[in-house]
N, C-alpha and C positions, 0 to 999 in steps of 0.2 A: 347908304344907311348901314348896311352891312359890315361893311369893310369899318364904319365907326364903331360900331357896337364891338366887332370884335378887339378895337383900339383899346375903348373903355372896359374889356374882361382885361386884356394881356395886361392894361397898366392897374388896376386893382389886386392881379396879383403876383407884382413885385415886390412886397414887404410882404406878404404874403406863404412864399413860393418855398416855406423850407420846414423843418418837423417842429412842429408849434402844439403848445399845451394849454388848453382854455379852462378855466376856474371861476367861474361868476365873471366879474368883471375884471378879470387879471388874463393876461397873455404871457404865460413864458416859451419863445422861438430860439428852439438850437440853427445857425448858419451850421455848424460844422461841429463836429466831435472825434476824437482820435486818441488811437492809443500811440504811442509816439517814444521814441528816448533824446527829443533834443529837447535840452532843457531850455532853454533862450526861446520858446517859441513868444512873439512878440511882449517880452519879458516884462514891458512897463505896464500892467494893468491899468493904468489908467489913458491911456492909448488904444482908438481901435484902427487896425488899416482895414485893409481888405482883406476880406475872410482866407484864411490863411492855406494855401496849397499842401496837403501831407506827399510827404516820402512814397516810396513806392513800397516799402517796406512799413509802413506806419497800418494801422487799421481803424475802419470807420467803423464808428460804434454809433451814430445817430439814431439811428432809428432803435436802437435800445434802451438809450438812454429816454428817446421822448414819447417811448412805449413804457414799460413797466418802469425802466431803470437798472433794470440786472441787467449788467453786464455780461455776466457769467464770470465762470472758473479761470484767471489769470496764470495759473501757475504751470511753470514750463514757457510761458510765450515772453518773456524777458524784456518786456516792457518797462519803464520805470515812471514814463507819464501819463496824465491823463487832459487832453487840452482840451477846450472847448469855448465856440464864441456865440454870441446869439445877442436878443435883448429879452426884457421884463420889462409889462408895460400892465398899470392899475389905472384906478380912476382914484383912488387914493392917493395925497399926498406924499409921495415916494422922496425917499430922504437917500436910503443906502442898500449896498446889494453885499452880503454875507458869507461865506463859506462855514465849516465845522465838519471836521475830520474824526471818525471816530467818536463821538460822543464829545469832542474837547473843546475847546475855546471858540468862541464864533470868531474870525475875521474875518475887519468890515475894510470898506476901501475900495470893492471892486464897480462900484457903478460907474459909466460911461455917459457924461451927459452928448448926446450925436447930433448936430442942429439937420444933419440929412431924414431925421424920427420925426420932423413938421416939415407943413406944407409953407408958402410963402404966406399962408395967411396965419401962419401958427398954430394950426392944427394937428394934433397927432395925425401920422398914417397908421398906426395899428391897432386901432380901434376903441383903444383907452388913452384915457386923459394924460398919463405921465411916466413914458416910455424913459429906460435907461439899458442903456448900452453894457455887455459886461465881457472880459475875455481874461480866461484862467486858465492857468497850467499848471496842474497839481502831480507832487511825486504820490505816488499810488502806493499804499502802506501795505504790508502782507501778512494780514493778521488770515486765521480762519475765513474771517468773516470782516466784510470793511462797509464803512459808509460814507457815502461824502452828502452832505445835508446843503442845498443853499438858502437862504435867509431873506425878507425883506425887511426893511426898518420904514416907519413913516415919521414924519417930522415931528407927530407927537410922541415918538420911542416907539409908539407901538412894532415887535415884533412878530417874526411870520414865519413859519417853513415853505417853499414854495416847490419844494422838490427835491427827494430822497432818490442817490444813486448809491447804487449795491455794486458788489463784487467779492467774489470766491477766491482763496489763494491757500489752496488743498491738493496734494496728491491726490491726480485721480485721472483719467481719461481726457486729457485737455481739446474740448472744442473749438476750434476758430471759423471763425465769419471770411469764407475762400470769397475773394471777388475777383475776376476775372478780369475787370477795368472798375475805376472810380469812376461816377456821375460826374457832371458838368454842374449840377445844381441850376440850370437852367435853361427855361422853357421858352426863354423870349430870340434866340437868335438864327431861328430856322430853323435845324439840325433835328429838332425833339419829334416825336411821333405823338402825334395827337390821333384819337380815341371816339368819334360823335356820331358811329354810325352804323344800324344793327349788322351784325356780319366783320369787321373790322376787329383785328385781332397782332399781335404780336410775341411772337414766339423766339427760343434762344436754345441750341440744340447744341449740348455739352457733355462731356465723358470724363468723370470724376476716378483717381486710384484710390480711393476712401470710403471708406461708410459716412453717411450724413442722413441729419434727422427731419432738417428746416431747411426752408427759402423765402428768400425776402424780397423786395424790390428796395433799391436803399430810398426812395423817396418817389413821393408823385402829386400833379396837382388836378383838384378835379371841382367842376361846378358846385354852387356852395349850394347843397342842400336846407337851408334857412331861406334861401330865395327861390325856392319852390319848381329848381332844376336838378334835383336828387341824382345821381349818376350810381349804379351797382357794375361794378368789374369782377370777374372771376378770374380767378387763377388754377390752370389746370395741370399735373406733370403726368409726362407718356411716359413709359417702358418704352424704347427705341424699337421698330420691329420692321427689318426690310429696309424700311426708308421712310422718308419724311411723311409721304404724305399718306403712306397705309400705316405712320406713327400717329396719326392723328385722328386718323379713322375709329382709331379702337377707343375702347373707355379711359380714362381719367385713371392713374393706381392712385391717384389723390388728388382732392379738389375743394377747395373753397370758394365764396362766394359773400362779396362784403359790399356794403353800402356806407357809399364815403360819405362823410361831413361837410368835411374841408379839403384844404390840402394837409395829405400827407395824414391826414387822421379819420380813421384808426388806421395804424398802423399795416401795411399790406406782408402779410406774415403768412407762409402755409405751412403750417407744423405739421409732419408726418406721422407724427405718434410712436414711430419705432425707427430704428436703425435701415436704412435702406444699402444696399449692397452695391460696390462701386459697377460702376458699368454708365450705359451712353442712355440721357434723358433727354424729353424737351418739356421745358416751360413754357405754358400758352399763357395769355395774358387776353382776355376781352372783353367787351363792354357789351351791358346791358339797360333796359328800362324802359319806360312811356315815354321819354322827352330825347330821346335821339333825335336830331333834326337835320344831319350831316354836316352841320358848322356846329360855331363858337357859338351860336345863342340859346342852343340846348344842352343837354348835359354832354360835358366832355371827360376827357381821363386826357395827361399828359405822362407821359414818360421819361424818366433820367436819364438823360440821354449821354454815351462817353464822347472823350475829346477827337475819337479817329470814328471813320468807317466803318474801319475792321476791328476786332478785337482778337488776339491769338486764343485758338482754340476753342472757340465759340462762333456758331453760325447763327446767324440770326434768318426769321424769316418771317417777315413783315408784308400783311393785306390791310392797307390803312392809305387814303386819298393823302392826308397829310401827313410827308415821313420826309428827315433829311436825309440821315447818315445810316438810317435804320439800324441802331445799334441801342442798345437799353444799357441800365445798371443794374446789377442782382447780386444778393450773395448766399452762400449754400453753406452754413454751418455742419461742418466737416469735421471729424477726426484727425490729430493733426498728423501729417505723413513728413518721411523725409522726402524731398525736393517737389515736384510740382503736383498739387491737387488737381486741377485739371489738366489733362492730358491730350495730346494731339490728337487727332484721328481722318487722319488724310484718305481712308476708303473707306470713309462715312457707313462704317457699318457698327455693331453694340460691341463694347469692349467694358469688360472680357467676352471672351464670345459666352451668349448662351442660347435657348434653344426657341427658333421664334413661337408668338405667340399660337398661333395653330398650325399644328404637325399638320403631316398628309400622311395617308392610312396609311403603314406600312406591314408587308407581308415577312415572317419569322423565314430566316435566312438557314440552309445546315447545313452545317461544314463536314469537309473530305470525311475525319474521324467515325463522324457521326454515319455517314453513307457506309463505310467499311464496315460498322455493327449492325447497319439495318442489312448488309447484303447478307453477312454472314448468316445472320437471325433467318433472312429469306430461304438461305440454301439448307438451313437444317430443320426448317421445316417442311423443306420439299423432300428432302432425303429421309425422316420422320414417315412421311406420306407415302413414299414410294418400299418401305419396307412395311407398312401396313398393308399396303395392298397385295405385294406382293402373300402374305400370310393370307390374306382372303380369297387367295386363288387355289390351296387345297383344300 
């Protein structure tokens, strides 16, 4: 019974399992988002393949896009596209799916009708009546200030905004979203670290040449709070101090703590508030709540898991029954440096050095200099002494 129950979560959420935006009865789900300069990425809009592999040099912007929509500040990272696949799905009549750049003309054209968006009996899987498929790859304009609008149409004209995406293209201190590996985007084939059980945690211990402000997870899927299995995960970052596990000991220099919806929403985002100082952190990651049950029929957290084991320069360290590869996906918006953001650190100690978090008393040291004035001071006080006495002896 078990092993079905867990059948029927894993196959519910497969159309499910990616950054999704709910609005009454509308569903807009990003597969994938990136900044990218091939232009051809699967060029025919009305064509969807399979969601599409970025470059290693490409950046994922999803979870920004199906969080606020800022992108941020573009300028200096010399990008020229903006790709993105997913679908839109209403209970209305859906006719067309829109773009508008800047304030300008809507074009229409981009919906993807997908016969893989019904079941065999003709049912939507994603949970509204009349899902459409859309994949777009826009040159990214560099005004001040940019927006890309997309649109839905329903067969009676009715039109819709369904979603405002921003971006910055300003001299100014350019941020980028450092990821040490791309996610896999999926939780179904072993590999992923699953989350269902009080104590169970997953951590990613990193050493940045940069200042950065944020950390993200780029994506995650968790019990659907509507079905009265609510999952809260915290996200915690250490000061490096000693070693791992007296890193972990000590307080949190930053912490949040969120109660998922769905998957991937809200957004898992720890904004720091101020500039933190390059050197060696860990990201903990764990779960919380009343409905832990140690499997899939209470609340769970899954994690984005990369394509390898290992990840260069990133240790991961994982206390979780269900782990493959134990290896996560995160990204640490960073100041941008020349050559690599994060940095090796093969004697897993804090770099740059600094001073661990509690000294041990130390006694004031004096040097040679310092002895040769106190001697002198000695001897002319003794000599001081010995000519006053002597005067007190007639």
């Amino acid at each position: 019974m078990k092993k079905l129950i867990t059948i029927v979560v894993i196959a519910a959420m497969v159309l499910t399992m990616f950054a999704t935006v709910a609005n009454a009865a509308s569903l807009l789900n990003f597969d994938g988002a990136y900044l990218t300069n091939v232009a051809d990425v699967n060029a025919d809009p009305t064509n969807y393949p399979a969601p599409w592999v970025p470059a290693k040099a490409d950046t994922d912007v999803k979870g920004k896009i199906a969080g606020d929509g800022n992108i941020g500040n573009l300028f200096g990272l010399d990008y020229k596209y903006l790709h993105m696949q997913g679908w839109y799905s209403t209970d209305d009549a859906l006719s067309d799916i829109g773009i508008q750049v800047n304030g300008g003309e809507i074009k229409w054209g981009y919906a993807i009708y997908d016969a893989n968006l019904w079941d065999e009996n003709g049912n939507s899987r994603t949970g509204s009546a009349n899902p459409r498929r859309f994949n777009l790859t826009v040159e990214l304009t560099k005004e001040e200030t940019n927006s890309l609008k997309m649109y839905s149409k329903l067969e009676d004209g009715t039109e819709a905004a369904i979603k405002e995406i921003t971006w910055g293209y300003k001299d100014a201190p350019v941020i980028i979203d450092y990821a040490p590996a791309a996610g896999t985007n999926s939780p179904l084939d072993g590999s992923a670290i699953w989350m269902n059980a009080e104590g169970e945690y997953a951590a990613a211990e990193f050493t940045t040449t940069g200042k950065f402000n944020k950390i993200a997870l780029t994506t995650y899927w968790a019990s659907d709070l509507s079905k009265g299995v609510p999952v809260t995960f915290t996200m915690d970052l250490f000061k490096f101090a000693s070693n791992v596990e007296n890193t972990l000991a000590q307080t949190p220099v930053k912490s949040v703590s969120i109660e998922a919806v769905t998957n991937g929403n809200p957004a898992a985002t720890l904004d720091l508030g101020e500039d933190f100082d390059a050197g060696t952190y860990i990201l903990k990651v764990s779960v919380g709540g009343d409905h832990l049950t140690g499997d899939n029929e209470g609340s769970y957290m899954v994690l984005d898991h990369t394509p390898s084991e290992e990840v260069e320069n990133v240790k991961y360290i994982v206390n979780c029954a269900q782990a493959g590869n134990k290896t996560f996906a995160f990204t640490v918006a960073g100041y941008k440096v020349d050559g690599n953001f994060f940095a090796a650190n093969p004697e897993d100690t804090d770099v740059p050095a600094t001073q661990p978090a509690t000294q041990p008393e130390t006694v004031p040291q004096t040097g040679d200099a310092e002895l040769a004035v106190i001697a002198m001071v000695i001897v002319a006080v003794m000599a001081a002494a010995f000519v006053f006495a002597k005067r007190k002896t007639y």
